[in-house]
N, CA, C and O atoms as a GROMACS GRO file, in nm:
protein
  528
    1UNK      N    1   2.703  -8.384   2.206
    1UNK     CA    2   2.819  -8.353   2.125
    1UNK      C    3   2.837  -8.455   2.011
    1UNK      O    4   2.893  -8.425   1.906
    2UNK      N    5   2.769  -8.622   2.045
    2UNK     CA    6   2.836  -8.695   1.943
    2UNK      C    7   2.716  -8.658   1.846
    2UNK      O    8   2.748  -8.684   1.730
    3UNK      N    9   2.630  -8.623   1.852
    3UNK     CA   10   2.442  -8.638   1.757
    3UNK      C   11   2.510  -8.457   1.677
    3UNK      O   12   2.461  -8.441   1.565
    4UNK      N   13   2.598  -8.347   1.716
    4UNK     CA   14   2.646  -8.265   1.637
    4UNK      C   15   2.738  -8.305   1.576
    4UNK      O   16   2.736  -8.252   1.465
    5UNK      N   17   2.834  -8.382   1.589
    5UNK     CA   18   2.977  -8.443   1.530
    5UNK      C   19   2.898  -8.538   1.364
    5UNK      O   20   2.919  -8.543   1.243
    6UNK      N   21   2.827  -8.582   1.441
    6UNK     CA   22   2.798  -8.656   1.342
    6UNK      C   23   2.736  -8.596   1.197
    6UNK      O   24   2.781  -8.609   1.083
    7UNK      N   25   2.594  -8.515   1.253
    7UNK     CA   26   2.582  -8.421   1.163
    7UNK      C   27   2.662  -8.340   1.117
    7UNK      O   28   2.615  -8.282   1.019
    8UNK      N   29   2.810  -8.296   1.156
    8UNK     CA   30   2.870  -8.206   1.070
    8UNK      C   31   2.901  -8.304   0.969
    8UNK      O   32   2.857  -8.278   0.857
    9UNK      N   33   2.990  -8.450   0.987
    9UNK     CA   34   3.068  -8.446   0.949
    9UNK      C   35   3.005  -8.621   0.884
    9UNK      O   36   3.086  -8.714   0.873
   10UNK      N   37   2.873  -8.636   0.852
   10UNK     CA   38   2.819  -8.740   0.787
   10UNK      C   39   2.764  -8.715   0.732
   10UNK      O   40   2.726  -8.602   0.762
   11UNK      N   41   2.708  -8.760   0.626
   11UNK     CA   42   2.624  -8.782   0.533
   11UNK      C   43   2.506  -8.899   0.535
   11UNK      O   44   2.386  -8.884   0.510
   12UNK      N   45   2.564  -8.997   0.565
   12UNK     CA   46   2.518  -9.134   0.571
   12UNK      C   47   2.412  -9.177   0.751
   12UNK      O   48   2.373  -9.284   0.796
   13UNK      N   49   2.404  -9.087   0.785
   13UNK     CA   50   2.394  -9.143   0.922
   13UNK      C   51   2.276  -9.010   0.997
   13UNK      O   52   2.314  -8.939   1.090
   14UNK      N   53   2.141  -8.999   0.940
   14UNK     CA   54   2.026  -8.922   0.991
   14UNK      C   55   2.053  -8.853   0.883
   14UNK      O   56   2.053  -8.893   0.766
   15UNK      N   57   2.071  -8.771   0.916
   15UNK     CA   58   2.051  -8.572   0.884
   15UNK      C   59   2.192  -8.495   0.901
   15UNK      O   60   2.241  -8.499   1.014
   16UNK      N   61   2.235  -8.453   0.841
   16UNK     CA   62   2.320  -8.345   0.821
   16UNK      C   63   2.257  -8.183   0.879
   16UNK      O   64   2.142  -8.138   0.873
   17UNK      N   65   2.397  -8.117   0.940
   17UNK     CA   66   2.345  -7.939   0.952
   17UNK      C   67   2.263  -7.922   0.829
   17UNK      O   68   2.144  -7.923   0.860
   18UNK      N   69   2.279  -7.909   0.712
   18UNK     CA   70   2.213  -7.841   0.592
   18UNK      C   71   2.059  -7.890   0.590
   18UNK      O   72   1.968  -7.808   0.586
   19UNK      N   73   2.035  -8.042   0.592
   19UNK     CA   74   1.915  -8.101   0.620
   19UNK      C   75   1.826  -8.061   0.749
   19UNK      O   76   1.711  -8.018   0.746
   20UNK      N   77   1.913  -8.087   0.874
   20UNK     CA   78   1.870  -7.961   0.964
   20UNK      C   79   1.772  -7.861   0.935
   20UNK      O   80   1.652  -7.860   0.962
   21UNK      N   81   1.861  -7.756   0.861
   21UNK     CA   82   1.828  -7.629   0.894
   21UNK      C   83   1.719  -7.608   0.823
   21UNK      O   84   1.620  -7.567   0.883
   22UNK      N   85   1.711  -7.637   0.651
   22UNK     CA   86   1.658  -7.644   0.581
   22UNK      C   87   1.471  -7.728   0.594
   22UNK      O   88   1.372  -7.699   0.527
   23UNK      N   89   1.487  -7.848   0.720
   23UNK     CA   90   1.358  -7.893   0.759
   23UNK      C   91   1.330  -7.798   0.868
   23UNK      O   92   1.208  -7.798   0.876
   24UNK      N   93   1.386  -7.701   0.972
   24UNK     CA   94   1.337  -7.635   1.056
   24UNK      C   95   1.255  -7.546   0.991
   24UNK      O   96   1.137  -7.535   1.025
   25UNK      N   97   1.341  -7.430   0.832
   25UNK     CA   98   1.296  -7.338   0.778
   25UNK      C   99   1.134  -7.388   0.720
   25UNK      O  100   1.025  -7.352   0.764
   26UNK      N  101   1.162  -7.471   0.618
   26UNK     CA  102   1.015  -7.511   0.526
   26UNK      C  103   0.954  -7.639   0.523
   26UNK      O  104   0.880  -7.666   0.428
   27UNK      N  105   0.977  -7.737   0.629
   27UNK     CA  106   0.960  -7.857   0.655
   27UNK      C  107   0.818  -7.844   0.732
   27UNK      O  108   0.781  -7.741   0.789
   28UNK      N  109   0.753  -7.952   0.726
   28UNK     CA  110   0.586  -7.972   0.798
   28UNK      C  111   0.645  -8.102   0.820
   28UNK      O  112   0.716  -8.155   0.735
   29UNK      N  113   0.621  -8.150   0.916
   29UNK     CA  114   0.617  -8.269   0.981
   29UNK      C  115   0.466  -8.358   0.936
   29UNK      O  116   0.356  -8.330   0.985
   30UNK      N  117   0.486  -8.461   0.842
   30UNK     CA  118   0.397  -8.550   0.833
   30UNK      C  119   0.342  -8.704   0.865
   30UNK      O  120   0.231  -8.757   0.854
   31UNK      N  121   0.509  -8.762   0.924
   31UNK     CA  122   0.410  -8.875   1.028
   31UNK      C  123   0.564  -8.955   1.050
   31UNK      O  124   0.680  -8.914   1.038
   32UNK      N  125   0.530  -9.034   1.072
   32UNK     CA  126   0.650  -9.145   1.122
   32UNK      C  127   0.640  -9.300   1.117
   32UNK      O  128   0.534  -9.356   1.146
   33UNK      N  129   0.742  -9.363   1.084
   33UNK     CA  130   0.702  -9.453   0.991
   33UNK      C  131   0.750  -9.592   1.161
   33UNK      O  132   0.791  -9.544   1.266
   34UNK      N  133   0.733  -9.727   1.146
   34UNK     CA  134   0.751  -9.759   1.262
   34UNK      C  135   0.915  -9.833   1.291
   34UNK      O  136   0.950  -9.895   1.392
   35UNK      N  137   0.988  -9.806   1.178
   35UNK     CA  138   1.114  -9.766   1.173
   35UNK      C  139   1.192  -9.651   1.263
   35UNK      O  140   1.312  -9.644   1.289
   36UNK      N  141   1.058  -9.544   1.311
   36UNK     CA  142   1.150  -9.455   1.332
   36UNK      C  143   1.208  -9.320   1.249
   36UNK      O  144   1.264  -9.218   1.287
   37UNK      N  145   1.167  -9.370   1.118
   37UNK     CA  146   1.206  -9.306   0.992
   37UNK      C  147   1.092  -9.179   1.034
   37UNK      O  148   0.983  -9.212   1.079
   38UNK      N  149   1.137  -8.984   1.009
   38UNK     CA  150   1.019  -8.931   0.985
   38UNK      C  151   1.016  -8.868   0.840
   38UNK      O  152   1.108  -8.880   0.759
   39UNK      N  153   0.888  -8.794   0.816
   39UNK     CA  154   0.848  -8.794   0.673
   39UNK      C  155   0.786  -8.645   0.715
   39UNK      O  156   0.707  -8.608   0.803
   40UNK      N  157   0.868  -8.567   0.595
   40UNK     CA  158   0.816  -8.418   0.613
   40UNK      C  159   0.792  -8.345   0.442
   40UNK      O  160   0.842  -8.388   0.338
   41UNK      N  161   0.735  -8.270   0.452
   41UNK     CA  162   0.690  -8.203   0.305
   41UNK      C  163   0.698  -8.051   0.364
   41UNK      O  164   0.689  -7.999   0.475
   42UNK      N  165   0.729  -7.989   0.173
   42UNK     CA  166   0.709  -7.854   0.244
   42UNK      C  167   0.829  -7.763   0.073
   42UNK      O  168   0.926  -7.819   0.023
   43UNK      N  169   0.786  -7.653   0.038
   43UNK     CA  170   0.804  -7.586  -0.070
   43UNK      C  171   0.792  -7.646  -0.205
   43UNK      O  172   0.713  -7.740  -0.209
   44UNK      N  173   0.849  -7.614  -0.317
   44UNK     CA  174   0.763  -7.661  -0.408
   44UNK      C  175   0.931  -7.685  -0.524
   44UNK      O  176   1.011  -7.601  -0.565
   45UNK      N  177   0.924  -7.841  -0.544
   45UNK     CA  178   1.096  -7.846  -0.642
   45UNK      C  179   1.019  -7.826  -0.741
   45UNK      O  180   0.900  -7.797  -0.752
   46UNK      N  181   1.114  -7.847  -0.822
   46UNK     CA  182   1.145  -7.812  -1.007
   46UNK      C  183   1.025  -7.857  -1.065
   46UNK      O  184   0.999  -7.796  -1.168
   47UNK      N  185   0.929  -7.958  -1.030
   47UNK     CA  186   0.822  -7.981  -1.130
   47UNK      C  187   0.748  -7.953  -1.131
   47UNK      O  188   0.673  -7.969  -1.228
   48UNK      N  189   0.703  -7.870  -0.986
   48UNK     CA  190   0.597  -7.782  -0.912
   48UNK      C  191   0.510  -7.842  -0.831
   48UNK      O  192   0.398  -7.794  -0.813
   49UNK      N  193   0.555  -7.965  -0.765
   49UNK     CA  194   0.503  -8.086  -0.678
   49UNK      C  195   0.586  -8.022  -0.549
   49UNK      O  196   0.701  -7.979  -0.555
   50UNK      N  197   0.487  -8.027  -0.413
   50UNK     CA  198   0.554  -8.017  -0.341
   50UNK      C  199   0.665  -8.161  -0.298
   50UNK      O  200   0.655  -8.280  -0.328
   51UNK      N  201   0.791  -8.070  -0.199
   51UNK     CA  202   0.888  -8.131  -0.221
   51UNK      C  203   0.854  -8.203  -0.064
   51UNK      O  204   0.816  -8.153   0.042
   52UNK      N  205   0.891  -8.364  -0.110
   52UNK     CA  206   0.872  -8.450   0.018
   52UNK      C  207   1.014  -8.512   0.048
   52UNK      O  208   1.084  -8.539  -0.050
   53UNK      N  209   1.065  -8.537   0.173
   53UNK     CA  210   1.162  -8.626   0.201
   53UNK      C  211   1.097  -8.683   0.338
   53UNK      O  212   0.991  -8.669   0.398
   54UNK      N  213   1.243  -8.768   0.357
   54UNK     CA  214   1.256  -8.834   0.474
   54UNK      C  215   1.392  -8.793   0.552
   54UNK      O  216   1.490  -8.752   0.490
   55UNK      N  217   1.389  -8.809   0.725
   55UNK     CA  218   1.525  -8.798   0.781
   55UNK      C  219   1.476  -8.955   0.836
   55UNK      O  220   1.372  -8.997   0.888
   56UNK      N  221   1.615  -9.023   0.792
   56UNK     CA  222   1.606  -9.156   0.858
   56UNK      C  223   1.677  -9.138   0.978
   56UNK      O  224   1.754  -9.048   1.013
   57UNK      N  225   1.626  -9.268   1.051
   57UNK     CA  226   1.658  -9.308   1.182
   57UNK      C  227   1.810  -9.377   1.213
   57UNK      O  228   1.803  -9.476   1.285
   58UNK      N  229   1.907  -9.349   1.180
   58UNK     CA  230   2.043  -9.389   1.200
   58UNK      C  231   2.050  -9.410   1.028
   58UNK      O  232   1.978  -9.329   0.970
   59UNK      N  233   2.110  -9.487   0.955
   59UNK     CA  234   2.159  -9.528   0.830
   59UNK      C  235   2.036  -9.502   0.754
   59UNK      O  236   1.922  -9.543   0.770
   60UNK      N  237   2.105  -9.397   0.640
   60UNK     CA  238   2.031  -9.369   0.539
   60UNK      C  239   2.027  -9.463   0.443
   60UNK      O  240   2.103  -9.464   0.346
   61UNK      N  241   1.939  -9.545   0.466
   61UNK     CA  242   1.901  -9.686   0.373
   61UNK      C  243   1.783  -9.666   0.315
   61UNK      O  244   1.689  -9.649   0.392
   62UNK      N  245   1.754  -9.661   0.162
   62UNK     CA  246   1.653  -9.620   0.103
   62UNK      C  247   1.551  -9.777   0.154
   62UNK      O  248   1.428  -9.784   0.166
   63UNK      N  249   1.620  -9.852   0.169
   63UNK     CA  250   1.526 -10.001   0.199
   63UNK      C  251   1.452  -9.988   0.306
   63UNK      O  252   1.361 -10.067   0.327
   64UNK      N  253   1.479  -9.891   0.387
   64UNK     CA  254   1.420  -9.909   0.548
   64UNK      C  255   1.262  -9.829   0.504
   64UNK      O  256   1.182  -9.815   0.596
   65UNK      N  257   1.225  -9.781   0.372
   65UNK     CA  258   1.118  -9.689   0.382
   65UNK      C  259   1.023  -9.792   0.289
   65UNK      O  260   1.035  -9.831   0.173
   66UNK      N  261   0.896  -9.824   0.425
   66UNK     CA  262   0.787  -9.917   0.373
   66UNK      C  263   0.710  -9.896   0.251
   66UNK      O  264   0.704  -9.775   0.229
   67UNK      N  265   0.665  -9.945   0.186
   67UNK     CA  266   0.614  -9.931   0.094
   67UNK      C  267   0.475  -9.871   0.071
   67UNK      O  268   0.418  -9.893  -0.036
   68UNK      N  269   0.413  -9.791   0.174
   68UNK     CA  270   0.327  -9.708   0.175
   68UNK      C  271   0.378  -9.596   0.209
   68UNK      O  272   0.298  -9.504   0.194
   69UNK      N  273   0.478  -9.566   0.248
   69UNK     CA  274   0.522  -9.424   0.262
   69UNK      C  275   0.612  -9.380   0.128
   69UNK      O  276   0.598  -9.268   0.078
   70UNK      N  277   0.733  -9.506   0.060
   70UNK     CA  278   0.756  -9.518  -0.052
   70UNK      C  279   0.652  -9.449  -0.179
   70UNK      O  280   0.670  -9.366  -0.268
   71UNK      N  281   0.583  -9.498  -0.152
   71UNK     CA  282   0.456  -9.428  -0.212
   71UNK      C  283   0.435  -9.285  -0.217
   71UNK      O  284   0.424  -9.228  -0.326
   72UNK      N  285   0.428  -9.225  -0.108
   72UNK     CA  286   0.392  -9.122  -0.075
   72UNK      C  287   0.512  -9.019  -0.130
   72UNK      O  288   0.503  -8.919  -0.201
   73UNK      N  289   0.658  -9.097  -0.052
   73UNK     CA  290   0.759  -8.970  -0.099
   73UNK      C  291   0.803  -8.954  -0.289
   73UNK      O  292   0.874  -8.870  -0.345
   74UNK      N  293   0.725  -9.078  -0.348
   74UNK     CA  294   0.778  -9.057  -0.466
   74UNK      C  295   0.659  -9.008  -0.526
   74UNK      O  296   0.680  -8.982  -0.645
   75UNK      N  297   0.560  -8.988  -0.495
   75UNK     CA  298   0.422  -8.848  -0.544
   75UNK      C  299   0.318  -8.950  -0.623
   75UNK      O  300   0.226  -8.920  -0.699
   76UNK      N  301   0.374  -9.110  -0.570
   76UNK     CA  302   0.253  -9.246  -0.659
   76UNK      C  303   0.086  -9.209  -0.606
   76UNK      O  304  -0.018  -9.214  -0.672
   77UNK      N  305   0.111  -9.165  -0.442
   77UNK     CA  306  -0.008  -9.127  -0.373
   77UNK      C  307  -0.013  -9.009  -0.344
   77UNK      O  308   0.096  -8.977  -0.297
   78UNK      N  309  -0.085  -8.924  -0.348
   78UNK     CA  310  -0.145  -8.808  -0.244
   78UNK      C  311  -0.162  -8.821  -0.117
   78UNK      O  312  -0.124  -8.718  -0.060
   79UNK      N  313  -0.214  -8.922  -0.023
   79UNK     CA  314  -0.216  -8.950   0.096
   79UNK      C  315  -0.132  -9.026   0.158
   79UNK      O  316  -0.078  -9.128   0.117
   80UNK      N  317  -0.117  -8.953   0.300
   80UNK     CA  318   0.010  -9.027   0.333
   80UNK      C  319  -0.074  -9.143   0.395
   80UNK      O  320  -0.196  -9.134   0.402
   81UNK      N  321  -0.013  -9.241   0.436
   81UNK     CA  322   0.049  -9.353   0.501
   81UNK      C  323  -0.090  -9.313   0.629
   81UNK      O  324  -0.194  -9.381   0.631
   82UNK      N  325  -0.068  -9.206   0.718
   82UNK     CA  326  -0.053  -9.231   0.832
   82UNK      C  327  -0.251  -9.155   0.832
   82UNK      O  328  -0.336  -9.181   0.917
   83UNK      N  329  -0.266  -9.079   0.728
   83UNK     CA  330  -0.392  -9.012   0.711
   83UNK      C  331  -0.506  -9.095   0.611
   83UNK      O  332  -0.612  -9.069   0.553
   84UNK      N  333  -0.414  -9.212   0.629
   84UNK     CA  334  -0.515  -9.310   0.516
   84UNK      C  335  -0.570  -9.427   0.625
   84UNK      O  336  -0.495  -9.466   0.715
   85UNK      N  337  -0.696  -9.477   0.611
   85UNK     CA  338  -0.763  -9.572   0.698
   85UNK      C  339  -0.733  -9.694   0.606
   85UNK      O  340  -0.814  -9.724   0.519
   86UNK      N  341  -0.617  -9.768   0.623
   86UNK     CA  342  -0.575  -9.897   0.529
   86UNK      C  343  -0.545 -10.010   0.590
   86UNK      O  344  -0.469 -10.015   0.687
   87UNK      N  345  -0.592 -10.092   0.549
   87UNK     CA  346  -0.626 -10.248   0.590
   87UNK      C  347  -0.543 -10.350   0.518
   87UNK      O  348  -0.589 -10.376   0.407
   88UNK      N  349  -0.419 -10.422   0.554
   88UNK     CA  350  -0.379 -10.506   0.444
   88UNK      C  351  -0.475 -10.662   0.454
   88UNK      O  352  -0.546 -10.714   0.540
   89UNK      N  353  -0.423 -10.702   0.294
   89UNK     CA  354  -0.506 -10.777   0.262
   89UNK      C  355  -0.460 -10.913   0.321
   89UNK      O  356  -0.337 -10.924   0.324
   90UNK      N  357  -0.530 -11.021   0.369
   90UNK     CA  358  -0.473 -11.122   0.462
   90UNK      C  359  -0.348 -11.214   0.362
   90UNK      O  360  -0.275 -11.284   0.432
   91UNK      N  361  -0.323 -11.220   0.228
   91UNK     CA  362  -0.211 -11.247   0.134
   91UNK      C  363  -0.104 -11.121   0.162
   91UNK      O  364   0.011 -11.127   0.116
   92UNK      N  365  -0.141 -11.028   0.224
   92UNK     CA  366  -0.008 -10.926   0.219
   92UNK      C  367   0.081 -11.015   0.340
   92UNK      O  368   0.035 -11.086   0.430
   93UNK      N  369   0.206 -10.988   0.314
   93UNK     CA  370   0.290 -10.978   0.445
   93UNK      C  371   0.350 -10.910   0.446
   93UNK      O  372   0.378 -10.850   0.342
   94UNK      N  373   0.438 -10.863   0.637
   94UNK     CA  374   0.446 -10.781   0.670
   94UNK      C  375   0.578 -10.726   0.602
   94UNK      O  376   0.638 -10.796   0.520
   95UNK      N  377   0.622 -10.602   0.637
   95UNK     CA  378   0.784 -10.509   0.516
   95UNK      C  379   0.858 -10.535   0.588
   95UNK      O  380   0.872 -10.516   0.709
   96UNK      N  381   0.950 -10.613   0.464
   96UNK     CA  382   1.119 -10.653   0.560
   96UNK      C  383   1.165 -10.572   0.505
   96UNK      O  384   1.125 -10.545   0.392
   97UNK      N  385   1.280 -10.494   0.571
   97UNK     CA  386   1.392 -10.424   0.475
   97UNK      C  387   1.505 -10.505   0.439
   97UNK      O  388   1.539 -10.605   0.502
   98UNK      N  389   1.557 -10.466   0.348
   98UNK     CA  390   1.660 -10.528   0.232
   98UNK      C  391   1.765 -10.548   0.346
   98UNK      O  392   1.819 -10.465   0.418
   99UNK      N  393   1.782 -10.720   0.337
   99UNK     CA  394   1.897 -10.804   0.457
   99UNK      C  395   2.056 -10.798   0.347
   99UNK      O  396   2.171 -10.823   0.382
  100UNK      N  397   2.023 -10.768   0.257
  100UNK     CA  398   2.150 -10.805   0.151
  100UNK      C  399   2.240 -10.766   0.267
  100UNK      O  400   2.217 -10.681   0.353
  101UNK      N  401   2.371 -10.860   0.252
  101UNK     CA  402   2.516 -10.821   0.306
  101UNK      C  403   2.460 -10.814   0.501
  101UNK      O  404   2.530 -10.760   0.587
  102UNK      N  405   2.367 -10.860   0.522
  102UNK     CA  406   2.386 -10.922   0.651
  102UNK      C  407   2.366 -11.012   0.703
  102UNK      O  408   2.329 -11.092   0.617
  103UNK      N  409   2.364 -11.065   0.814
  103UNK     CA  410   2.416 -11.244   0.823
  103UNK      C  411   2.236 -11.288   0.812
  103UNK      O  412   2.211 -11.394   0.869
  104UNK      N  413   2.161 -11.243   0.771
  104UNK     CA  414   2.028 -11.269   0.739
  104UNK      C  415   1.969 -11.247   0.616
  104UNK      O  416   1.849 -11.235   0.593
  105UNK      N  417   2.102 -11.242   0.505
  105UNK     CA  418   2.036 -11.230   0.403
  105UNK      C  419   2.009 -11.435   0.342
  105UNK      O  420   2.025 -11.547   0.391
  106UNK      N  421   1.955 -11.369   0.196
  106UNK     CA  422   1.951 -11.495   0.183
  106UNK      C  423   2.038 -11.558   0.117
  106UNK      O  424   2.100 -11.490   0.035
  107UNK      N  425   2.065 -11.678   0.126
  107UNK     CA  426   2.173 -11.743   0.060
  107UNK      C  427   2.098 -11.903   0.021
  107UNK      O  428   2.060 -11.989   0.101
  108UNK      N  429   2.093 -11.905  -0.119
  108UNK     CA  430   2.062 -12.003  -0.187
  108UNK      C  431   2.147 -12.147  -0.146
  108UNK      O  432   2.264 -12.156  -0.110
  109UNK      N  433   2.065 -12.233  -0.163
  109UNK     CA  434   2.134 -12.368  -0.155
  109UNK      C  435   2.261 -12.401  -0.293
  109UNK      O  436   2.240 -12.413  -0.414
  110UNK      N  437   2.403 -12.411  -0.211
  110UNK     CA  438   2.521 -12.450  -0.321
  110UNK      C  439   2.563 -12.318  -0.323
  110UNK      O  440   2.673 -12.300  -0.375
  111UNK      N  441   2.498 -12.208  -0.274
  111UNK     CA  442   2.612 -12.067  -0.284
  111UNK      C  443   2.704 -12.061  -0.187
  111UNK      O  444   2.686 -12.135  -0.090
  112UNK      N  445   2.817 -11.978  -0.189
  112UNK     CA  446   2.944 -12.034  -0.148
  112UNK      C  447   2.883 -11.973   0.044
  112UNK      O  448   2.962 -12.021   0.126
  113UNK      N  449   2.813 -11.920   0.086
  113UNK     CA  450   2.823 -11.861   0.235
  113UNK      C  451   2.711 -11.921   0.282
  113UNK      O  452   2.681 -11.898   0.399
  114UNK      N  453   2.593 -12.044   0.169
  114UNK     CA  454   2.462 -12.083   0.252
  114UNK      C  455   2.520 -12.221   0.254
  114UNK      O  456   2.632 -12.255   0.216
  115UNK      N  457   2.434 -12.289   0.300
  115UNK     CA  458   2.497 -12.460   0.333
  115UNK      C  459   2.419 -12.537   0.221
  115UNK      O  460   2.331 -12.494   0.146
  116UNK      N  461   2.473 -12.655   0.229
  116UNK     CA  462   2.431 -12.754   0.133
  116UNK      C  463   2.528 -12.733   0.008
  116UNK      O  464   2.585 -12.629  -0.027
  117UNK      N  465   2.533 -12.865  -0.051
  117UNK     CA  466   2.586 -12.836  -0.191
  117UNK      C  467   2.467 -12.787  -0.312
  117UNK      O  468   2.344 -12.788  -0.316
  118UNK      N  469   2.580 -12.743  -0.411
  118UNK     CA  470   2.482 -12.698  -0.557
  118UNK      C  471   2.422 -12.825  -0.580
  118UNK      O  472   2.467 -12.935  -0.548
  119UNK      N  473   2.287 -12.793  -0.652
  119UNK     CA  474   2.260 -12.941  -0.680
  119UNK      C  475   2.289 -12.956  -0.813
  119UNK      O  476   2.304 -12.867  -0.896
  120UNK      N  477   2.298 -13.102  -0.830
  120UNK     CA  478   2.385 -13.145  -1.005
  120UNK      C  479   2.277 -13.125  -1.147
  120UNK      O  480   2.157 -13.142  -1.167
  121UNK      N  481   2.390 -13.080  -1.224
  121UNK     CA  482   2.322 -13.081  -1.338
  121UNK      C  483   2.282 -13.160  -1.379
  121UNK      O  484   2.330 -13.273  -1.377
  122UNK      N  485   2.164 -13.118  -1.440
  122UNK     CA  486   2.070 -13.251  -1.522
  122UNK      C  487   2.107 -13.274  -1.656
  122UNK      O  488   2.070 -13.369  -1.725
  123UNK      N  489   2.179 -13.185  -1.690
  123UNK     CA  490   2.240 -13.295  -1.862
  123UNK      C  491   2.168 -13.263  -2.002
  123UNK      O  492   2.194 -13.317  -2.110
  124UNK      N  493   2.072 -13.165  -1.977
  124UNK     CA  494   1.957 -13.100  -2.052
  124UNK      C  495   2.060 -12.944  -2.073
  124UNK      O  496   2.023 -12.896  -2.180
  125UNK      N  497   2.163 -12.858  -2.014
  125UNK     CA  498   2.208 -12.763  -2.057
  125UNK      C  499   2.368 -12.797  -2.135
  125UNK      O  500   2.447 -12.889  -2.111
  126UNK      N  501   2.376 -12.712  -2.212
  126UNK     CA  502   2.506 -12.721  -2.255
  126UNK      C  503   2.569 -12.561  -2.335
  126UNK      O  504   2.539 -12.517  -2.446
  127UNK      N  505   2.656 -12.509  -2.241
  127UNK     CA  506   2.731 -12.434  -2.231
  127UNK      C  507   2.778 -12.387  -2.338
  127UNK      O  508   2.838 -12.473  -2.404
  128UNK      N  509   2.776 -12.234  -2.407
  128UNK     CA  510   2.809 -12.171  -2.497
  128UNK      C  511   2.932 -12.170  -2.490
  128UNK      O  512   3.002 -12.158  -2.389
  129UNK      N  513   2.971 -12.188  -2.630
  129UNK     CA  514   3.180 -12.165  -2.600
  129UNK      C  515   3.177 -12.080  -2.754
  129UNK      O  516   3.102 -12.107  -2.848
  130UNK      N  517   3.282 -11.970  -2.751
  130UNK     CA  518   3.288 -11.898  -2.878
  130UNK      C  519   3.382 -12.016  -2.958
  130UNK      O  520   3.465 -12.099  -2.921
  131UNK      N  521   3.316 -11.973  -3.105
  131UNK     CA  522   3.311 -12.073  -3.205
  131UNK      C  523   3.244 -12.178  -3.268
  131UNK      O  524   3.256 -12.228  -3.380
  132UNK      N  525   3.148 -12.210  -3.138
  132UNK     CA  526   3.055 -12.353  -3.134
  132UNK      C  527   2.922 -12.296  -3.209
  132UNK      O  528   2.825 -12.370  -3.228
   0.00000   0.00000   0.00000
């Protein structure tokens, strides 16, 4: 009852009835991301590319979608993610999603919520004032 409540009456949170119905009708199931996130294709939008989305896994956060599937739903690649034999390169590291606004984002040294003070000016800038 709460996984229908929600879909009626969210937007923000998986899939909606309309998203639903609409992936049962013309949706192909194409893989799953390790988020949880899945990735389906299927009829053809306005530019004549078939049309790809995603139903995310709780909060529809465009950040939670890695950057090889990113790929895929915005038409950069033809192959998905999951049908490609890909190797990252030992300089890659691994996909964080966007921490902004949680207690793990980052916070610079001297900003008002990370620790430490700002450090002092060096005496080399000087501040625009109208008129000067």
């Amino acid at each position: 009852m709460k996984t229908f409540l929600l879909q009626l009456f969210t937007w923000w949170n998986g899939q909606n009835l309309n998203t639903r119905f609409h992936t049962w009708r013309h949706g192909k199931r194409v893989g799953e991301d390790q988020f949880g996130n899945v990735y389906y294709e299927g009829g053809i939008d306005s530019e004549g590319r078939t049309r790809r989305w995603v139903i995310f896994n709780g909060y529809s956060e465009a950040s939670s979608i890695p950057p090889g599937w990113n790929g895929w739903i915005h038409h950069r690649v033809d192959v998905a993610p999951v049908n490609e034999d890909y190797k990252p390169h030992a300089w890659e590291t691994s996909y964080q999603q966007n921490l902004t606004g949680t207690p793990a984002a980052y916070r610079p040294k001297g900003s008002l919520l990370g620790a430490g003070n700002r450090p002092q000016v060096t005496g080399d800038y000087d501040a625009w004032t109208p008129g000067s």
